[in-house]
N, CA, C and O atoms as a Tinker XYZ file with bonds, in Angstrom:
   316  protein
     1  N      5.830000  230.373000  137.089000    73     2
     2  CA     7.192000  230.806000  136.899000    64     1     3
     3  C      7.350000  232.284000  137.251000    63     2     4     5
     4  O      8.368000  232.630000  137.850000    81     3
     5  N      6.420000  233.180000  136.922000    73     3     6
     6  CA     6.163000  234.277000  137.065000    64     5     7
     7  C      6.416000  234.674000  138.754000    63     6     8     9
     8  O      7.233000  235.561000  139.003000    81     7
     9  N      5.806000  234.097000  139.704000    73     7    10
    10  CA     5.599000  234.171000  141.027000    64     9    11
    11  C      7.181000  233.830000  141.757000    63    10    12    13
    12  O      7.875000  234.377000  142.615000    81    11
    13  N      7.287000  232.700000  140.952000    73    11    14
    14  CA     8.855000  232.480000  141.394000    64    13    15
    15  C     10.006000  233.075000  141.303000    63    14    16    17
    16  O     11.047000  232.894000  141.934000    81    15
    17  N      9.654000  234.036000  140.200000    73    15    18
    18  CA    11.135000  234.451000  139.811000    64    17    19
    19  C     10.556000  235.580000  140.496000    63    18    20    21
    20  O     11.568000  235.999000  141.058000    81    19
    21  N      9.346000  236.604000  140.945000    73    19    22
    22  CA     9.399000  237.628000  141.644000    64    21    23
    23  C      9.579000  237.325000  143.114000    63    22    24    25
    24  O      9.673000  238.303000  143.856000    81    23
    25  N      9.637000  236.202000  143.609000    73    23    26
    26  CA    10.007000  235.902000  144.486000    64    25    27
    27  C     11.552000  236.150000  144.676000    63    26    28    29
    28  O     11.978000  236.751000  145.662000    81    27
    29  N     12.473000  235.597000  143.558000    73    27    30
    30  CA    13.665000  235.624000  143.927000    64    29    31
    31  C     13.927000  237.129000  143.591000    63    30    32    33
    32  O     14.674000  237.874000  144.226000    81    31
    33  N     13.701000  237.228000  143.252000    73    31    34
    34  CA    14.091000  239.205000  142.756000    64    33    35
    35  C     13.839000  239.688000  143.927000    63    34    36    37
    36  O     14.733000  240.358000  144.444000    81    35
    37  N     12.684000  239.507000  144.599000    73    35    38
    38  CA    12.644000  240.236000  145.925000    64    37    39
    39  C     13.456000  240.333000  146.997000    63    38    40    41
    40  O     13.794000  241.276000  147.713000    81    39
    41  N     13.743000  239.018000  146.971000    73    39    42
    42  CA    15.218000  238.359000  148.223000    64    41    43
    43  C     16.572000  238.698000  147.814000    63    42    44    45
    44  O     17.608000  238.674000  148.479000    81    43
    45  N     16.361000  239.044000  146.502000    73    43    46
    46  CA    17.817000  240.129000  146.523000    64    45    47
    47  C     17.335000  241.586000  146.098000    63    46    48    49
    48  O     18.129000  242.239000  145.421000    81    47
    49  N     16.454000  241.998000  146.337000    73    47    50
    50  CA    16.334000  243.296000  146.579000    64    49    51
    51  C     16.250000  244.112000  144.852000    63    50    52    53
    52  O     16.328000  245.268000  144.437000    81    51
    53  N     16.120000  243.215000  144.449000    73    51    54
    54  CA    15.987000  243.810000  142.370000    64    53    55
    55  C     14.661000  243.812000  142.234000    63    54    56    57
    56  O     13.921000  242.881000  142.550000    81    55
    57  N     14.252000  245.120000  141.643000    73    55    58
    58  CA    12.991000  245.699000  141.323000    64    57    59
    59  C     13.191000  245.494000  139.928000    63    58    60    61
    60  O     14.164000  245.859000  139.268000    81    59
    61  N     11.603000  244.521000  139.314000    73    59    62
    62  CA    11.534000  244.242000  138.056000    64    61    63
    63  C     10.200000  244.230000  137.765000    63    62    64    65
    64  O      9.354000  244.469000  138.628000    81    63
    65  N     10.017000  244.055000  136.988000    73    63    66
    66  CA     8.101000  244.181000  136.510000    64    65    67
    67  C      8.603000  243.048000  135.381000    63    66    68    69
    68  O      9.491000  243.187000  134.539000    81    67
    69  N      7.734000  241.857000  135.638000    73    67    70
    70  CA     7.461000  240.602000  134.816000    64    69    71
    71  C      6.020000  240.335000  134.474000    63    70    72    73
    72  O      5.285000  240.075000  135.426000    81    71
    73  N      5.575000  240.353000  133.443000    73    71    74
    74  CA     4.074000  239.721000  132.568000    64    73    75
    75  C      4.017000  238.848000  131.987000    63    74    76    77
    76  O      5.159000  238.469000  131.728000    81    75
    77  N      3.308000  238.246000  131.589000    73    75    78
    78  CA     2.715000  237.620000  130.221000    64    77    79
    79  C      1.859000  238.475000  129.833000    63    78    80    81
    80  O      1.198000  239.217000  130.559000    81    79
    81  N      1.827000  238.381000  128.232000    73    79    82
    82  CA     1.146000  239.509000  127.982000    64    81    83
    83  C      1.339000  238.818000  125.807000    63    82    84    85
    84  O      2.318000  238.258000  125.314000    81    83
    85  N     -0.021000  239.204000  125.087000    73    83    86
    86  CA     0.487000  239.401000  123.886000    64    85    87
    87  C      1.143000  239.839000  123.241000    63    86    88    89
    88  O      0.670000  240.767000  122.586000    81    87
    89  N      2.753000  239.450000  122.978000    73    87    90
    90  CA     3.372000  240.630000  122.419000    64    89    91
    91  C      2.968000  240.999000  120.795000    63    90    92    93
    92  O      3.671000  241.828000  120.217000    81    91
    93  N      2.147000  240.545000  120.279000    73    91    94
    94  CA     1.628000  241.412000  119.368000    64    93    95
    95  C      0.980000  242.498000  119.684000    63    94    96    97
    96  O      0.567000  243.234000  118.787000    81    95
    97  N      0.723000  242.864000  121.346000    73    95    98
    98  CA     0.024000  244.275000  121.465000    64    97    99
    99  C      0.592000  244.779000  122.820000    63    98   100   101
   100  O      0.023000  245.429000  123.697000    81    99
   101  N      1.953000  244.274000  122.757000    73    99   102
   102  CA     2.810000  244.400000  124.083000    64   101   103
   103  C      2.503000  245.682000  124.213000    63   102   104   105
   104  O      2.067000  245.863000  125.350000    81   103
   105  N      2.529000  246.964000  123.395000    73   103   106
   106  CA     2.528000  248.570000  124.172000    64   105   107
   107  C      1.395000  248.650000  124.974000    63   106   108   109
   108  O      1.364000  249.286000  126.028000    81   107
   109  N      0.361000  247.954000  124.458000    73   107   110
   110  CA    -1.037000  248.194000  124.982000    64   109   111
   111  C     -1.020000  247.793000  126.505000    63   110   112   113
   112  O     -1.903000  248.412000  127.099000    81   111
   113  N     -0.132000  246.763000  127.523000    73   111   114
   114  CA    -0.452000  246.796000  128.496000    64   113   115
   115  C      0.893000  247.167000  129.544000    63   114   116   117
   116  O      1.118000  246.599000  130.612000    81   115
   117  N      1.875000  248.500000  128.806000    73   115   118
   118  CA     2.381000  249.194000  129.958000    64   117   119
   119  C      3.024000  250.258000  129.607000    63   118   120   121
   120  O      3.832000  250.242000  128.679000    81   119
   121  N      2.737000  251.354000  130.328000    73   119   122
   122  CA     3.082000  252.548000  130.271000    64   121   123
   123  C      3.970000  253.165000  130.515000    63   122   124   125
   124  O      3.918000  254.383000  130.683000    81   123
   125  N      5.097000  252.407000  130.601000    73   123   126
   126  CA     6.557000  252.454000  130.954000    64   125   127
   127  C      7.573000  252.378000  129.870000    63   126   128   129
   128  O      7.066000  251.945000  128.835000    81   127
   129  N      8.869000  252.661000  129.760000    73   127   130
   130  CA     9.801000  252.253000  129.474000    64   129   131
   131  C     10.723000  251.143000  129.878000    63   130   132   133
   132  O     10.425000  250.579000  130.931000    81   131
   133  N     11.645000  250.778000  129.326000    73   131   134
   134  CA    12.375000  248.993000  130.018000    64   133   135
   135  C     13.666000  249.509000  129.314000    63   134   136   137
   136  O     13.814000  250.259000  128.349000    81   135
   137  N     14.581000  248.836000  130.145000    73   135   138
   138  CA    16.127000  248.859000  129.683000    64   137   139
   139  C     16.199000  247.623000  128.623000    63   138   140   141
   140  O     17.071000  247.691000  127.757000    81   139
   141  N     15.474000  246.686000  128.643000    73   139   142
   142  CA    14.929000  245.492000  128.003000    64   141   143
   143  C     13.794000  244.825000  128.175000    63   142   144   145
   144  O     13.138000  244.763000  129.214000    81   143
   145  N     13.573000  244.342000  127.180000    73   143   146
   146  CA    12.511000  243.585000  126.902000    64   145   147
   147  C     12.354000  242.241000  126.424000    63   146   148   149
   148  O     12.353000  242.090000  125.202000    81   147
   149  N     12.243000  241.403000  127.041000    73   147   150
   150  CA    12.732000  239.785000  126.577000    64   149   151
   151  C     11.245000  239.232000  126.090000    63   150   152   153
   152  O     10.183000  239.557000  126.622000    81   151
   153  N     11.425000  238.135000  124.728000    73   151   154
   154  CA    10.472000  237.295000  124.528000    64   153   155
   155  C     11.538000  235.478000  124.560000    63   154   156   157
   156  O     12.512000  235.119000  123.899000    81   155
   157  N     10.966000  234.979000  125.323000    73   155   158
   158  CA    12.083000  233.549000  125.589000    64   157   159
   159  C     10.823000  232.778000  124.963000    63   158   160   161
   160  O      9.765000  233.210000  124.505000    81   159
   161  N     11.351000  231.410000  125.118000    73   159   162
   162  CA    10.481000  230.021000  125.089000    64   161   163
   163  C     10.653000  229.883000  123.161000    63   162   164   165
   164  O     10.112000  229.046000  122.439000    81   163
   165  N     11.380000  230.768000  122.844000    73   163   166
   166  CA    11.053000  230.321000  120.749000    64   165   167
   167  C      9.288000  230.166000  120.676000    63   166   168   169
   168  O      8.625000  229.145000  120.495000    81   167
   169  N      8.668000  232.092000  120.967000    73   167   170
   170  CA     7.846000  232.523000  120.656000    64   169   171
   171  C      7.744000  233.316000  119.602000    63   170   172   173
   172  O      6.655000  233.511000  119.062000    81   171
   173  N      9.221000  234.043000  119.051000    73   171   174
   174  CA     8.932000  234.515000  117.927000    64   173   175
   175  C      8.785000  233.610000  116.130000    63   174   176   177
   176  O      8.671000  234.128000  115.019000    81   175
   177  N      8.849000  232.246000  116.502000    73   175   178
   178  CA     8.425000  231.687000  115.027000    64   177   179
   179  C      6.933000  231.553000  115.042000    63   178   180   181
   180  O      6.429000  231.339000  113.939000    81   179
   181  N      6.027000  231.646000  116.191000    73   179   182
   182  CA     4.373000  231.093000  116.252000    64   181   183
   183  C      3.954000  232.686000  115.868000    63   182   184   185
   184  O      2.882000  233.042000  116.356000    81   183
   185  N      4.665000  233.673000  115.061000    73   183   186
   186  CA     4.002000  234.626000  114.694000    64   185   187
   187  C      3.992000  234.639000  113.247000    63   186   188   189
   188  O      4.922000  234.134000  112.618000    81   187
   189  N      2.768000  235.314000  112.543000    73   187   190
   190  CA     3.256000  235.049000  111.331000    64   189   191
   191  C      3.956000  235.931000  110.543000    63   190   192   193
   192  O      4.136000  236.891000  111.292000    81   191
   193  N      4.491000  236.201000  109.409000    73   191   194
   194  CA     5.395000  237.163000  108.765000    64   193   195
   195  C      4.480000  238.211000  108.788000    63   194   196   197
   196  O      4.865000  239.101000  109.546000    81   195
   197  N      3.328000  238.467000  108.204000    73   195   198
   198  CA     2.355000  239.570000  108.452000    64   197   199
   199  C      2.417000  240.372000  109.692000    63   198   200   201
   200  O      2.390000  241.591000  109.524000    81   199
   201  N      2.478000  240.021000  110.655000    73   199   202
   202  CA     2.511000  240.204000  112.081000    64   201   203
   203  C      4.050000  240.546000  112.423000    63   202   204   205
   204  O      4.311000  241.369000  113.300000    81   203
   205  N      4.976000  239.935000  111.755000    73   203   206
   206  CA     6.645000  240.838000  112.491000    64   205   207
   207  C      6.814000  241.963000  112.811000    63   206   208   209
   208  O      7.376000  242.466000  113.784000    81   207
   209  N      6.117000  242.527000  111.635000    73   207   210
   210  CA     6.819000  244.206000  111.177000    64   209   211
   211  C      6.291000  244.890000  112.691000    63   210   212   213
   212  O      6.995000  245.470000  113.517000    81   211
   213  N      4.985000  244.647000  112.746000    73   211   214
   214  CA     4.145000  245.446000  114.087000    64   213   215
   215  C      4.808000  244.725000  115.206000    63   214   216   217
   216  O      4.953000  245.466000  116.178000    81   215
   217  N      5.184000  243.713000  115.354000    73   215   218
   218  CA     5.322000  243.219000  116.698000    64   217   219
   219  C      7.076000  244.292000  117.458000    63   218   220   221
   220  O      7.139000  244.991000  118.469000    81   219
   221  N      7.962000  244.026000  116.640000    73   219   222
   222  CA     8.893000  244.795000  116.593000    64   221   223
   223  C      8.530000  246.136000  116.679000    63   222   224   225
   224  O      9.225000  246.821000  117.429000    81   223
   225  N      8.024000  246.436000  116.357000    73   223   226
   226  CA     7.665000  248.223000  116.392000    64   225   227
   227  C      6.928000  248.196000  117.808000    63   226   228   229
   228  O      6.949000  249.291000  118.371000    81   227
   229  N      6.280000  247.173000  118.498000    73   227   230
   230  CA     5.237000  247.289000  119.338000    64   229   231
   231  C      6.485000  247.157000  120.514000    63   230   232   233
   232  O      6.499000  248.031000  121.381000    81   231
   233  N      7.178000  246.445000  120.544000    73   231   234
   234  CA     8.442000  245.875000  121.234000    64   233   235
   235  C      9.580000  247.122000  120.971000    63   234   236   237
   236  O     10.135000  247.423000  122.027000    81   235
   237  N      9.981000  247.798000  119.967000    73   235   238
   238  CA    10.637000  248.890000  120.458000    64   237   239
   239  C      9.927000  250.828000  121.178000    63   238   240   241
   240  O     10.565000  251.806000  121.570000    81   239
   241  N      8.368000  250.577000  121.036000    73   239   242
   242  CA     7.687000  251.562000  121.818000    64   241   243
   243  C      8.387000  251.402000  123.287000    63   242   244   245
   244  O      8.774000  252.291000  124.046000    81   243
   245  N      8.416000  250.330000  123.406000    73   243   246
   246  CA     9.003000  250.173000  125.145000    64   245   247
   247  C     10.033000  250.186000  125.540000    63   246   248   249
   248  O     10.059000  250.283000  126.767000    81   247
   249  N     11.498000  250.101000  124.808000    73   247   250
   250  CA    12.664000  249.994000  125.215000    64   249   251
   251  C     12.867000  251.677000  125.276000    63   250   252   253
   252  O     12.276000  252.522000  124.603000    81   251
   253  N     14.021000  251.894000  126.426000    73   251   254
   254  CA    14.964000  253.089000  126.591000    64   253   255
   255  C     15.577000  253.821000  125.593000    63   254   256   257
   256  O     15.026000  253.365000  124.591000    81   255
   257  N     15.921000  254.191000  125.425000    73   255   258
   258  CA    17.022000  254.614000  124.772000    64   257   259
   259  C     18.241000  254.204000  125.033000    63   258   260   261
   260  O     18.621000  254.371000  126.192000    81   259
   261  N     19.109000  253.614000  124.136000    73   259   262
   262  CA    19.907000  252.460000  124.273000    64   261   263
   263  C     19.805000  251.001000  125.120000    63   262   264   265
   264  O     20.549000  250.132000  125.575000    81   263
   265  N     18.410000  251.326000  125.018000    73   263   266
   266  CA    17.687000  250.114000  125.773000    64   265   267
   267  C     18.195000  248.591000  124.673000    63   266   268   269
   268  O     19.133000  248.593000  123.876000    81   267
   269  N     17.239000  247.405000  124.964000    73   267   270
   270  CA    18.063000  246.406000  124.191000    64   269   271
   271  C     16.298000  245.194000  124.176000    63   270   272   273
   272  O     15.502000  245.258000  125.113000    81   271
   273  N     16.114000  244.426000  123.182000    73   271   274
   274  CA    15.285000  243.725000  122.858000    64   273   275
   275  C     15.734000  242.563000  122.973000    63   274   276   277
   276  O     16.859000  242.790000  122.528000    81   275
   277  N     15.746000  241.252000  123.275000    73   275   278
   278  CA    16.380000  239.986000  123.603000    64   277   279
   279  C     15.177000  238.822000  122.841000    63   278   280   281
   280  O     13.964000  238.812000  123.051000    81   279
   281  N     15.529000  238.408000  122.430000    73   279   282
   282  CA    14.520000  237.241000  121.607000    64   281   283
   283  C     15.805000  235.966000  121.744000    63   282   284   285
   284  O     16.982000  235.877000  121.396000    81   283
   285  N     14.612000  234.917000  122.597000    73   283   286
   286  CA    15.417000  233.362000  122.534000    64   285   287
   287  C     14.721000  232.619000  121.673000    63   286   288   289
   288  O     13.537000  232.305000  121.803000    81   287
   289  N     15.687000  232.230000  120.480000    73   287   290
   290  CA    15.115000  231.235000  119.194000    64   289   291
   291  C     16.246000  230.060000  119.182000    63   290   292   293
   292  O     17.476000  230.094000  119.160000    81   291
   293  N     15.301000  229.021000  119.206000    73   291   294
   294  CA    15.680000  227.405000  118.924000    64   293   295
   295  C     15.261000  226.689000  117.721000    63   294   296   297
   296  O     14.044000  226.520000  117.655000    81   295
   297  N     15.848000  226.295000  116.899000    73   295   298
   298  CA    15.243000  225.144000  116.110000    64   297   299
   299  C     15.482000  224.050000  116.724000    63   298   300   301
   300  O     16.598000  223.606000  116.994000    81   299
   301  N     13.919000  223.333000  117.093000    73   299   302
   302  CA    13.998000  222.166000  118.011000    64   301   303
   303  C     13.775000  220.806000  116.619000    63   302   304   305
   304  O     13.788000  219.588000  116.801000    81   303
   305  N     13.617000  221.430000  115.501000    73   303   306
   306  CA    13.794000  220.059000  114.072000    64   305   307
   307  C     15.234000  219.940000  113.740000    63   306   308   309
   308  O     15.663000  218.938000  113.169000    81   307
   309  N     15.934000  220.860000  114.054000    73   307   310
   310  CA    17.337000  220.493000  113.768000    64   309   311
   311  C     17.755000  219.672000  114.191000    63   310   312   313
   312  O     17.415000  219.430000  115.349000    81   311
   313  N     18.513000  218.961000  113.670000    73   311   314
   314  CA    19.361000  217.553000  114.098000    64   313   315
   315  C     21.107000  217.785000  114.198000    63   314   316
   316  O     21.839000  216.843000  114.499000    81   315
């Protein structure tokens, strides 16, 4: 998915930097700032409560200033 979507970014000319990466130690692999920072797929419930406080803190080391954090959450037991 990764390859694909830098594929399409390229063909319209949008410069982006896409990873996988642990975001429990997301600062650890980039030395940059981001206007955002997305975690998709309803990855933030497979963390445990112990682990929030840092992950968030690890996840706002990287945003801008008035930068923005994006988290996609589903309950897939809901009916």
């Amino acid at each position: 998915m990764i390859k694909k979507a830098n594929k399409k970014f390229k063909k319209k000319d949008i410069k982006t930097t896409l990873k996988i990466e642990d975001f429990r130690n997301v600062s650890e692999f980039f030395y940059q700032k981001f206007d955002c920072v997305i975690s998709t797929g309803n990855s933030l419930p497979h963390v445990n409560n112990n682990n929030l406080k840092k992950l968030f803190f690890e996840m706002k080391k990287l945003i801008k200033t008035g930068g923005y954090i994006y988290f996609d959450l589903r309950n897939w037991d809901r009916t």
